[in-house]
VOMI-205161 format. One line per 3 residues: their letters; for each residue x, y, z of N, C-alpha, C, O. Coordinates in nm, 4 decimals. Each point is the difference from the previous one (the first is absolute). Example, Ala and Ser with C-alpha at 12.3 -4.5 7.8 and 13.67 -1.06 7.14 Angstrom:
AS> 1.3190/-0.5690/0.7800/-0.0890/0.1190/0.0000/0.0900/0.1200/0.0000/0.1036/-0.0019/0.0665  -0.1386/0.1069/-0.1385/0.0820/0.1190/0.0060/-0.0770/0.1090/0.0730/0.0509/0.1108/0.0169 $
REM end
This chain:
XXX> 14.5610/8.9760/8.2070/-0.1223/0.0025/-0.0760/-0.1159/-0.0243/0.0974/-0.0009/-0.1050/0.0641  -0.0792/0.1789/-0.0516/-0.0926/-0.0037/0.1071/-0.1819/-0.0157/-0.1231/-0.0229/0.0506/-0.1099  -0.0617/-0.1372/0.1948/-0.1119/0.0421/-0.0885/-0.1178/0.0524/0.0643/-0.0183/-0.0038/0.1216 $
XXX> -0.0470/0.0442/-0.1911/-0.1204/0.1001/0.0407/-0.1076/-0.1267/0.0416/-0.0188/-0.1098/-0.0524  -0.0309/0.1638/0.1483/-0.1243/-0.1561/0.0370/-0.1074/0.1217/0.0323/0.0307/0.1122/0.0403  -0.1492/-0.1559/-0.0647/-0.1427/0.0723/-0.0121/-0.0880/-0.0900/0.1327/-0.0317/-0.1188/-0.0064 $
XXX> 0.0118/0.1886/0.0928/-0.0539/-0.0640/0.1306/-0.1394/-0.0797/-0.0165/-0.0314/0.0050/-0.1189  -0.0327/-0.0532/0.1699/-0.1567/-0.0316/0.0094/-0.0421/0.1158/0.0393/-0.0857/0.0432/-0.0770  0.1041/0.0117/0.1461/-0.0696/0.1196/0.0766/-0.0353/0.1009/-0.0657/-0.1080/0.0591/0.0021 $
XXX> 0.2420/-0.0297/-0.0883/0.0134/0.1089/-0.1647/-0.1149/-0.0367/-0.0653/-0.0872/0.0727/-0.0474  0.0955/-0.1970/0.0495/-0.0985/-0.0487/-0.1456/-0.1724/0.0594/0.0204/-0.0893/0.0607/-0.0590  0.1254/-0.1345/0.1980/-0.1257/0.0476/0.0832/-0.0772/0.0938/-0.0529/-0.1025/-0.0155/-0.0663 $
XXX> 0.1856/0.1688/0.1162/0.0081/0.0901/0.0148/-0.0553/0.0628/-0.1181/-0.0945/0.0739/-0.0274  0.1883/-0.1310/-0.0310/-0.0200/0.0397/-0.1996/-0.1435/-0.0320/-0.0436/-0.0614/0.0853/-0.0642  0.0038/-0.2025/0.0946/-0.1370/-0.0525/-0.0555/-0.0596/0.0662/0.0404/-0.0599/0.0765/-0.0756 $
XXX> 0.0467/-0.0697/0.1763/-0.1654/0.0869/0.1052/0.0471/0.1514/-0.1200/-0.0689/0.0015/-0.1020  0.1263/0.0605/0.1080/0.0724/0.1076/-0.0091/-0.1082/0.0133/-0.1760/-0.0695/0.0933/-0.0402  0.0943/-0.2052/-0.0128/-0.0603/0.0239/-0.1418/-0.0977/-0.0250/-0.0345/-0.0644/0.0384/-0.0977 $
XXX> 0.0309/-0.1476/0.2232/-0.1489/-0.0522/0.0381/-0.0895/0.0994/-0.0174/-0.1048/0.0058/-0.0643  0.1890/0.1066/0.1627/-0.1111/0.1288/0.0197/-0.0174/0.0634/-0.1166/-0.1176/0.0264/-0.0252  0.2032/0.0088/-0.0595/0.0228/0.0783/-0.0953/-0.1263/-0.0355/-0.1250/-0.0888/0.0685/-0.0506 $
XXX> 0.1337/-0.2098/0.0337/-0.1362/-0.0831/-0.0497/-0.1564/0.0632/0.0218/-0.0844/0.0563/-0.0697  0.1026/-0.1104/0.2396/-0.1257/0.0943/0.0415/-0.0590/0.1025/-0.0538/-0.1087/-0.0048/-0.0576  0.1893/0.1205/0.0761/-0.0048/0.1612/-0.0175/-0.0168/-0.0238/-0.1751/-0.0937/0.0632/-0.0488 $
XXX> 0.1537/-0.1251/-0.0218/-0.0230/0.0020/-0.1368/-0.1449/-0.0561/-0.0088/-0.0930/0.0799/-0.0102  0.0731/-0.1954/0.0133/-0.1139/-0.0001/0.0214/-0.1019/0.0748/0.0236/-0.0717/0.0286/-0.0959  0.0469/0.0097/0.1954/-0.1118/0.1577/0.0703/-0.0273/0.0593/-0.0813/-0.1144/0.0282/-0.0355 $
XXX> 0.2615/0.0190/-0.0342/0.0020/0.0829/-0.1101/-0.0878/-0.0207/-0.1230/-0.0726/0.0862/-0.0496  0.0876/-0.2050/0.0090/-0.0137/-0.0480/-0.0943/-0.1499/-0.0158/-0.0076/-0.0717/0.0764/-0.0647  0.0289/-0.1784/0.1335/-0.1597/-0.0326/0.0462/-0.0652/0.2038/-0.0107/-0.0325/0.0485/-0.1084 $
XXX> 0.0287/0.0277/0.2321/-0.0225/0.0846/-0.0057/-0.0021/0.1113/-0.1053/-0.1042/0.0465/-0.0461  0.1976/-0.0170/0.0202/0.0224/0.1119/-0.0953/0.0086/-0.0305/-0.1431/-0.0432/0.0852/-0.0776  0.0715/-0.1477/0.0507/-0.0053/-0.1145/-0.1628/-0.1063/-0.0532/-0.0619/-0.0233/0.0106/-0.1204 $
XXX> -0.0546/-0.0786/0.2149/-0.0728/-0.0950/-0.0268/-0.1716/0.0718/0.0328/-0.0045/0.0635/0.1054  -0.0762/-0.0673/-0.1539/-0.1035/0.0530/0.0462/-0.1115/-0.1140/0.0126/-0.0803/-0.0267/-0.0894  0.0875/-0.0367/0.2145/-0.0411/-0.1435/0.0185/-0.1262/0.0403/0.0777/-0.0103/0.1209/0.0204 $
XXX> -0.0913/-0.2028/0.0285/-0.1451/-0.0219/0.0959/0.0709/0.0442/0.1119/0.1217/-0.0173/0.0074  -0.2118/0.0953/0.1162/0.0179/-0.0577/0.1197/0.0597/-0.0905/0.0447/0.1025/0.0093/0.0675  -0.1863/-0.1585/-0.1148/0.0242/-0.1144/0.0620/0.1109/-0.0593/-0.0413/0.0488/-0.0844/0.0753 $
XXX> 0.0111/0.1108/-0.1912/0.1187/-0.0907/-0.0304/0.1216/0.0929/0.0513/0.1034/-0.0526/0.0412  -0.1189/0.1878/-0.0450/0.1293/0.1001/0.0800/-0.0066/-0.0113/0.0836/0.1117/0.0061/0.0512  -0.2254/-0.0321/0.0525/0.0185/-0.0292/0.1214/0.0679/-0.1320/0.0348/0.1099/0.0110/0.0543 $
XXX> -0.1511/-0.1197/-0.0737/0.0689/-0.1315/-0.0292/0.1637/-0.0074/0.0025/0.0744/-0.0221/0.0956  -0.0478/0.0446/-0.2146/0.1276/0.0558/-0.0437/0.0855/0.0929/0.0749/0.1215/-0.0177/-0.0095  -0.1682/0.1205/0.0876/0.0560/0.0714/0.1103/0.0114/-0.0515/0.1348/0.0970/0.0136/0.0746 $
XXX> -0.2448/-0.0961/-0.0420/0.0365/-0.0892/0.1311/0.0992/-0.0737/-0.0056/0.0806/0.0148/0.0920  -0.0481/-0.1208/-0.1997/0.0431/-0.1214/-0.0443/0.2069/0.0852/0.0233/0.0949/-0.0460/0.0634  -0.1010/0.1220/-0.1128/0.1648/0.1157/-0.0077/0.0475/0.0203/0.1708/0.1009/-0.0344/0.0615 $
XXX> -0.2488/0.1204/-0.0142/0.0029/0.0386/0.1201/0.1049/-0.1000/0.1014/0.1081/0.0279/0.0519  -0.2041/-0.1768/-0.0479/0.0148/-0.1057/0.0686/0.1538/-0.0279/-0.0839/0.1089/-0.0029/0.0574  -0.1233/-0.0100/-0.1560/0.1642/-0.0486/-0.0689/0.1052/0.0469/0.0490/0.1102/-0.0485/-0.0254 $
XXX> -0.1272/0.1463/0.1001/0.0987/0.0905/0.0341/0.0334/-0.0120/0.1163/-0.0343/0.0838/0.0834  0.1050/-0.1856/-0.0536/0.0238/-0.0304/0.2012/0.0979/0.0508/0.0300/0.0905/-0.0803/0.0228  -0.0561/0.2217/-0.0075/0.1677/0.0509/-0.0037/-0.0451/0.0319/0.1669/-0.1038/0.0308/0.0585 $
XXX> 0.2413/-0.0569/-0.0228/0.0173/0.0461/0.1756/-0.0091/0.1596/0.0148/-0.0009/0.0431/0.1153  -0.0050/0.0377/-0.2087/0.0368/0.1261/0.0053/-0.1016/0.0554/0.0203/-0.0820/-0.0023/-0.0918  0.0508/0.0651/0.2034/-0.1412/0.1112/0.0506/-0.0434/0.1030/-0.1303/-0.1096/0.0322/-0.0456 $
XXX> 0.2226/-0.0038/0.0161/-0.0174/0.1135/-0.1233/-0.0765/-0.1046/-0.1467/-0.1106/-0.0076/-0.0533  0.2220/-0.0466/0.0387/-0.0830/-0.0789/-0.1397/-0.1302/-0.0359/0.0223/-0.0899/0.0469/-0.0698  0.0655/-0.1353/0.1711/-0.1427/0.0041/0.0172/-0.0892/0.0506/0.0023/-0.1118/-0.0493/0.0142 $
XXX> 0.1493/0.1968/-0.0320/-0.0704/0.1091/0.0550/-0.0396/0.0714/-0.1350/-0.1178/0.0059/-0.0353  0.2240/0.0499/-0.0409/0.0361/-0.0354/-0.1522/-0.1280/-0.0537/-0.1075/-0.0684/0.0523/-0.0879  0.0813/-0.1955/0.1547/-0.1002/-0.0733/-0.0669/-0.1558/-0.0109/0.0294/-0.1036/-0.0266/-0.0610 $
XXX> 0.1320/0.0507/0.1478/-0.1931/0.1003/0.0888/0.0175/0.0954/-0.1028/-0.0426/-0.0395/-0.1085  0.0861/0.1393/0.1086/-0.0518/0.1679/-0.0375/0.0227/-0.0496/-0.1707/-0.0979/0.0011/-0.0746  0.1892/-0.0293/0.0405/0.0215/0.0115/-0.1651/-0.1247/0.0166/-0.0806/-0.0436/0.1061/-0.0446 $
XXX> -0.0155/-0.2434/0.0300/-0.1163/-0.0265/-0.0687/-0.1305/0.0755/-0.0136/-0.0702/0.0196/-0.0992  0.0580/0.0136/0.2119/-0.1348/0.1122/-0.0077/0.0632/0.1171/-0.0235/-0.0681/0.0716/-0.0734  0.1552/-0.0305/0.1012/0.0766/0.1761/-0.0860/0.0285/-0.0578/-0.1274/0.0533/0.0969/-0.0541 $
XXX> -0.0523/-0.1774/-0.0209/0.0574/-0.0286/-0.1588/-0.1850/-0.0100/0.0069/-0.0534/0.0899/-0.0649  -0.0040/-0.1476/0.1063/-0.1607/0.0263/-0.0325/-0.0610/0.0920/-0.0440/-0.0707/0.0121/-0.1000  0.1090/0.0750/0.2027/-0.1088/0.1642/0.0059/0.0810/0.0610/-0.1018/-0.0639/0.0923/-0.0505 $
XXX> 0.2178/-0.1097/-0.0186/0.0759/0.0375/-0.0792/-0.0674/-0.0035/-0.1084/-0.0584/0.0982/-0.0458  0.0596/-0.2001/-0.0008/-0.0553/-0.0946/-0.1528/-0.1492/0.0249/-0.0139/-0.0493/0.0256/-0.1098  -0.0156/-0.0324/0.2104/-0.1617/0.0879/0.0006/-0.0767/-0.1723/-0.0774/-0.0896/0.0277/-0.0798 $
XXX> 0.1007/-0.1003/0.0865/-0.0748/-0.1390/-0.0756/-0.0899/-0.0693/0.0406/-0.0873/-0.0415/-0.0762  0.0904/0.0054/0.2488/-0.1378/-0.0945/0.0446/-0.0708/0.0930/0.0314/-0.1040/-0.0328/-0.0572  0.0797/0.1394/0.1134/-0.1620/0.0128/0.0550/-0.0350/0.1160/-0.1136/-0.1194/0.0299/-0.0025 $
XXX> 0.1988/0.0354/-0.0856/-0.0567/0.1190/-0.0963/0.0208/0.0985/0.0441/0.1021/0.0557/0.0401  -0.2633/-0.0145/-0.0503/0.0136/0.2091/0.0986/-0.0116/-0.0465/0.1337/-0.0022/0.0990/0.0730  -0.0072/-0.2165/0.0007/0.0202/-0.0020/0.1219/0.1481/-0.0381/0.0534/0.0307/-0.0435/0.1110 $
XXX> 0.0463/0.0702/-0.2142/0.1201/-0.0256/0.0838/-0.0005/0.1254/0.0680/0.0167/-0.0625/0.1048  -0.0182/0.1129/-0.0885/0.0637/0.1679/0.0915/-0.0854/-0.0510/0.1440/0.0063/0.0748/0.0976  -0.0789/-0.1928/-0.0887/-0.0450/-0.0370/0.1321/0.1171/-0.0803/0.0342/0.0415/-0.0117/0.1153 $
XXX> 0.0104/-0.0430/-0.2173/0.0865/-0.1129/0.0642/0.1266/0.1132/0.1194/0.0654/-0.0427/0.0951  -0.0689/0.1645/-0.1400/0.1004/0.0794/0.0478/-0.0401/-0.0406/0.1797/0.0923/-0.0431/0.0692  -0.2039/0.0575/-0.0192/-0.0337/-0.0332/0.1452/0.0001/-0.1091/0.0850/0.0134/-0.0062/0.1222 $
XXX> -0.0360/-0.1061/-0.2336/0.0804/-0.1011/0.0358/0.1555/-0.0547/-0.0052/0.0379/-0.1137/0.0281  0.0178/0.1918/-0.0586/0.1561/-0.0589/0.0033/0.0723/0.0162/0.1069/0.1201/-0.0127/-0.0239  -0.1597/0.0486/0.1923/0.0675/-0.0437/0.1062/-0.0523/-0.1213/0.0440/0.0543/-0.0780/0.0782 $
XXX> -0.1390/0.0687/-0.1207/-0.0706/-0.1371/0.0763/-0.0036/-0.1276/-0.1234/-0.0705/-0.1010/0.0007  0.1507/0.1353/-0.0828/0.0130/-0.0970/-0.0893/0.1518/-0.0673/0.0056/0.0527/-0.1099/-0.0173  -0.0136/0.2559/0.0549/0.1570/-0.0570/0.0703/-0.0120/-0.0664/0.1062/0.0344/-0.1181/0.0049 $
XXX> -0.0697/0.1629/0.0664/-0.0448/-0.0779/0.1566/-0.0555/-0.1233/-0.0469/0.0789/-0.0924/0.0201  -0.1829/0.0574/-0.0737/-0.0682/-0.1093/-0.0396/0.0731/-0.1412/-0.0473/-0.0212/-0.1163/0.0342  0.1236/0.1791/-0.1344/0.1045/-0.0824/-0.0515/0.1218/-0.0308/0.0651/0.0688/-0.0932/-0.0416 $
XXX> -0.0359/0.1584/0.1354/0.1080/-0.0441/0.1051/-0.0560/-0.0961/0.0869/0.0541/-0.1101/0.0110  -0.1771/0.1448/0.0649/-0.0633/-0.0943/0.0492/-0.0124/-0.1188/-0.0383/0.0295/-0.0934/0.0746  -0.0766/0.0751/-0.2013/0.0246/-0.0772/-0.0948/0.1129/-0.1201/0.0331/-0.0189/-0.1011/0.0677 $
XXX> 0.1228/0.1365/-0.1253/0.1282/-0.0372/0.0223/0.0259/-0.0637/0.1359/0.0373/-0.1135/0.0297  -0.0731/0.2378/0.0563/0.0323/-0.0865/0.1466/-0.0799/-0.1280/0.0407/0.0340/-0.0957/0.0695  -0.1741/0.1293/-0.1471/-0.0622/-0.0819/0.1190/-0.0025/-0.1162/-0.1187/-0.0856/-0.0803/0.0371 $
XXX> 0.1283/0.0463/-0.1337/0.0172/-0.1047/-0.1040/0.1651/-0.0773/0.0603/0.0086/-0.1189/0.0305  0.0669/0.1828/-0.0264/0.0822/-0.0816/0.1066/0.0166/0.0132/0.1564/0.1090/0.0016/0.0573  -0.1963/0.0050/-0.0142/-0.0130/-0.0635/0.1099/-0.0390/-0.1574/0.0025/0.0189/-0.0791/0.0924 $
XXX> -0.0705/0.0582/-0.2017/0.0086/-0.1955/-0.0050/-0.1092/-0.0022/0.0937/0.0344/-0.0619/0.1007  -0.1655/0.1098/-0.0930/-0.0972/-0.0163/0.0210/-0.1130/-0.0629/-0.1125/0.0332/-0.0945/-0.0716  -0.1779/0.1591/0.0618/-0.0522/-0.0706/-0.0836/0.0152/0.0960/-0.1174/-0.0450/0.1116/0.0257 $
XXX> 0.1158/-0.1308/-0.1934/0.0528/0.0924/-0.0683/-0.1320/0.1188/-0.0456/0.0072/0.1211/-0.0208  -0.1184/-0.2114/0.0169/-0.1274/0.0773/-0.0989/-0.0342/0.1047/0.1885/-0.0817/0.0912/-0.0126  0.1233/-0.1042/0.1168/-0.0217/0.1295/0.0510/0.0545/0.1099/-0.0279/-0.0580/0.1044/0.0294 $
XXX> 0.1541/-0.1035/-0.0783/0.1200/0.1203/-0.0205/-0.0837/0.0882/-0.1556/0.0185/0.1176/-0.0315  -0.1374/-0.2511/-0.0651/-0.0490/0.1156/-0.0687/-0.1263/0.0521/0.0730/-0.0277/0.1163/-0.0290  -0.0657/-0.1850/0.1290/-0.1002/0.0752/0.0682/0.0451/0.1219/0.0597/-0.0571/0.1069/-0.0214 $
XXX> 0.1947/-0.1228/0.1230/0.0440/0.1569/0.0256/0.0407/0.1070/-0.1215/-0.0231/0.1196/-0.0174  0.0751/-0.1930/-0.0369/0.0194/0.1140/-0.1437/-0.1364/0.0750/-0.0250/-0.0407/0.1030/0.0538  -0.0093/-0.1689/-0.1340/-0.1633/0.0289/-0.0449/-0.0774/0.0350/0.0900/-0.0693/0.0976/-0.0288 $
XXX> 0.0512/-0.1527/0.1544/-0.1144/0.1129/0.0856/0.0882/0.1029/0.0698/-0.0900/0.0739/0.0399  0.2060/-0.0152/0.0043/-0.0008/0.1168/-0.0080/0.0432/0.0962/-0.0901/0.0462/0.1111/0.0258  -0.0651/-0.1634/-0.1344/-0.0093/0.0929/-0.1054/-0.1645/0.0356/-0.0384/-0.0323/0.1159/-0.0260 $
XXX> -0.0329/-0.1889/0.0256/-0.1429/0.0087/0.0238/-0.0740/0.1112/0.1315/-0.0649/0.1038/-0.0127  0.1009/-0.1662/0.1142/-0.0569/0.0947/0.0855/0.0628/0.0786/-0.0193/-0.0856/0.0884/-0.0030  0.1825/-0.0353/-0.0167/0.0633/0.1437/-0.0714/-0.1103/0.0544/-0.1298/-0.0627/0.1057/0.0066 $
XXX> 0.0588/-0.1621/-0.0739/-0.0887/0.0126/-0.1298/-0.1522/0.0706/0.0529/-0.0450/0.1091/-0.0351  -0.0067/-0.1917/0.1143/-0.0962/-0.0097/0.0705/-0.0195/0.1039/0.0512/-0.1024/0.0561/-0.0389  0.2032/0.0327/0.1676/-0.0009/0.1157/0.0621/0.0246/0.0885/-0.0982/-0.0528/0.1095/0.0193 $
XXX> 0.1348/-0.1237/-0.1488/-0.0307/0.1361/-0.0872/-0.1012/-0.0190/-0.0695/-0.0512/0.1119/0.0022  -0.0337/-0.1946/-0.0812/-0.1562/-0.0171/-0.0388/-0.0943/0.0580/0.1008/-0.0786/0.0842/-0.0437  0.0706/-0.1244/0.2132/-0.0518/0.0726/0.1106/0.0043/0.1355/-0.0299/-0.1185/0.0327/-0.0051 $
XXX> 0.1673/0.0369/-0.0111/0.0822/0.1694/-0.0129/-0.0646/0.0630/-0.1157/-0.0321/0.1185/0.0082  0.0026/-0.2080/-0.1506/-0.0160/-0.0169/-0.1253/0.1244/0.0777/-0.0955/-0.0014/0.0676/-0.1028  0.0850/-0.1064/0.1765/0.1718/0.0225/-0.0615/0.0193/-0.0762/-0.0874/0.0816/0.0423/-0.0819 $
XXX> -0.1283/-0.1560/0.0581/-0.0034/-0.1102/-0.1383/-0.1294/-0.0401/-0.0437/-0.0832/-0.0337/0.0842  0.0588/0.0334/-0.1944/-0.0934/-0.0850/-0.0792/0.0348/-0.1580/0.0158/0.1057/-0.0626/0.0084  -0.2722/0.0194/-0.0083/-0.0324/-0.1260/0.0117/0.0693/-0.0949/-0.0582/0.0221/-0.0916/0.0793 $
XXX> 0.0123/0.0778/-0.1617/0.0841/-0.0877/-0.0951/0.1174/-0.0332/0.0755/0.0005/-0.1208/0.0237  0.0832/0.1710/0.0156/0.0981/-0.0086/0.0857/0.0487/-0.1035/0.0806/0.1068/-0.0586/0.0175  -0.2540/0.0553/0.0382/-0.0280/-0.1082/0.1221/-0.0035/-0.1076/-0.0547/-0.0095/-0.0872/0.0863 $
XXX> 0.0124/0.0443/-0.1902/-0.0152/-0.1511/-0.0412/0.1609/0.0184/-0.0640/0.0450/-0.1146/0.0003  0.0555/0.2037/-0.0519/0.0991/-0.0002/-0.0426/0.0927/-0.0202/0.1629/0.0909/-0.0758/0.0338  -0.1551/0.1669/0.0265/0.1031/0.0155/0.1182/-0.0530/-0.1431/0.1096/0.0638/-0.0127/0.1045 $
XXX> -0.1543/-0.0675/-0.1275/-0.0165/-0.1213/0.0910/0.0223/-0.1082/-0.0337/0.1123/-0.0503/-0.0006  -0.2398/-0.0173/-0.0416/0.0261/-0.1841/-0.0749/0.1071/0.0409/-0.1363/0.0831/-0.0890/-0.0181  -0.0698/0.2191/-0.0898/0.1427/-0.0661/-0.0790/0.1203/0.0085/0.1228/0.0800/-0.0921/0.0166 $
XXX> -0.0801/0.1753/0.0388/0.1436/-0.0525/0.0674/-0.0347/-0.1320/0.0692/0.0871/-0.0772/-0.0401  -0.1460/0.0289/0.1001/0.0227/-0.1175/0.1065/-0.0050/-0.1119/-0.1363/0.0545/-0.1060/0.0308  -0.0992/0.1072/-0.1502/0.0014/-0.0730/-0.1415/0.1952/0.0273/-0.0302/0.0875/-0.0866/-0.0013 $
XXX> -0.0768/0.2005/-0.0142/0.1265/-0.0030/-0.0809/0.1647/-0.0592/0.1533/0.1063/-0.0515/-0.0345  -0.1292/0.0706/0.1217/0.0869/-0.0342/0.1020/-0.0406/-0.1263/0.0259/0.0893/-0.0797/0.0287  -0.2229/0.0330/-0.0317/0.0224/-0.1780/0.0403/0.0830/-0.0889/-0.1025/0.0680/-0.0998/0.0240 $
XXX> -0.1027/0.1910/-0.1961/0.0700/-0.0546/-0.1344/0.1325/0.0004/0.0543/0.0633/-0.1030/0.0232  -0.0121/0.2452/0.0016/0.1506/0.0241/-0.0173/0.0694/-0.1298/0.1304/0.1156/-0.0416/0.0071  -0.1998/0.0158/0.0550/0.0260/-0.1138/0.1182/0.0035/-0.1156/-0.1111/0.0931/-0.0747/-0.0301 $
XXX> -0.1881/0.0808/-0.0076/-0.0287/-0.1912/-0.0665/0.1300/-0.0436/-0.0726/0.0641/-0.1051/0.0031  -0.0388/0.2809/-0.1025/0.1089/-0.0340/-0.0717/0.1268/-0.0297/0.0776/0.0548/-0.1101/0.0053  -0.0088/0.2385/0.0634/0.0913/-0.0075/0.0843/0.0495/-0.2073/0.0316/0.0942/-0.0630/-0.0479 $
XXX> -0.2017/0.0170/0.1409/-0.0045/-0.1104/0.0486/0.0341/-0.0886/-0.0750/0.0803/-0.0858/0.0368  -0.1333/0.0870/-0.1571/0.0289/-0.1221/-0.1632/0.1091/0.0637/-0.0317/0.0613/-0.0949/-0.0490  0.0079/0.1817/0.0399/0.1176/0.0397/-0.0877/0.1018/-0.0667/0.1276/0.0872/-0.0823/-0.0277 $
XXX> -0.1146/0.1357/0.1872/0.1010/-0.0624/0.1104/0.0466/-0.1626/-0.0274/0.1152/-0.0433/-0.0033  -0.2602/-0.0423/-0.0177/-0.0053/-0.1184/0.0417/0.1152/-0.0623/-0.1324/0.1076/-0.0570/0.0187  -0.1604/0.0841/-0.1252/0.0640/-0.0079/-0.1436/0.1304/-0.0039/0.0094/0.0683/-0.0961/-0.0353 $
XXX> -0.0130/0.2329/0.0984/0.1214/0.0152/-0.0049/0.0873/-0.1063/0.1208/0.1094/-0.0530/-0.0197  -0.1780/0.0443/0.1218/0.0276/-0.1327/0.0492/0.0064/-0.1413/-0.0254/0.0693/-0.0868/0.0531  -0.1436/0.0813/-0.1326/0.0152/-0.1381/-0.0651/0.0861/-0.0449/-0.1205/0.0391/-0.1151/-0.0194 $
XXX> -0.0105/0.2450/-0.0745/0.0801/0.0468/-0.0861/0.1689/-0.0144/0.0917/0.0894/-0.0604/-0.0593  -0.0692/0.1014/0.1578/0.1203/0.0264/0.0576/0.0034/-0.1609/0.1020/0.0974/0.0096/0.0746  -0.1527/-0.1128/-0.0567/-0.0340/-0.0802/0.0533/0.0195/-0.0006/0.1286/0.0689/-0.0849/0.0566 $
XX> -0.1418/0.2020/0.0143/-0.0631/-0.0326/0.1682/-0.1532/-0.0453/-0.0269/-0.0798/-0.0091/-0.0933  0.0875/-0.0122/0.2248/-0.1532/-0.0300/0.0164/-0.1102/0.0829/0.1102/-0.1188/-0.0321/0.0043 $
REM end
């Protein structure tokens, strides 16, 4: 009679595994479901983004691009200017990986939303230069992002600490 034993490592494996899945439901959900502000989808997407600490280059990557393609999908924050959002979505990917990286690097966390938000801005900026976007933009594409990524930080940080104290580290 032999018995089946389930490793730590499995378990591991298994959580992150649904962790993500969570994630991706989420995205979903927030995005395409829900027809929320700027500021609180943004929030809510930083707050996922950061939730999502998987070792996997791809998932991470995943979780950059998702959210703004379920965006321009659903057509909800900017109106008839979503079809601008179409020009920003390499540099929103880019923006949000950056994101990620430079939020764990365990530096100072609220830099990781200044890089987010100003180069998505000076991006914004050089297509307003061009007059490839209307004005409005620039206040969507600058201070709300560096607003909705410092949130998705604040939260991030209170939901970390919580769950630490909940699980009793310190």
């Amino acid at each position: 009679m032999s018995k089946s034993y389930v490793s730590l490592k499995d378990l591991r494996i298994t959580y992150t595994r649904y962790k993500t899945y969570i994630c991706f439901l989420l995205i979903f959900f927030c995005t395409m479901v829900l027809n929320l502000p700027q500021i609180i989808q943004g929030t809510v997407v930083n707050f996922i983004i950061l939730s999502n600490q998987s070792k996997s280059r791809a998932t991470k990557i995943l979780v950059c691009v998702i959210p703004s393609v379920f965006t321009v999908i659903h057509n909800t924050i900017f109106g008839i200017n979503t079809k601008f959002l179409l020009l920003f979505l390499p540099i929103i990917w880019i923006s949000n990986y950056l994101y990620i990286i430079s939020y764990n690097t365990k530096q100072t966390r609220l830099f990781s939303s200044i890089i987010k938000a100003t180069s998505i801005f000076i991006y914004a900026y050089v297509l307003y230069s061009y007059k490839l976007i209307p004005s409005p933009l620039l206040v969507n594409m600058g201070l709300l992002q560096l607003i909705t990524s410092s949130l998705g930080i604040l939260f991030y940080s209170l939901s970390k600490s919580n769950n630490q104290k909940l699980s009793g580290q310190s």
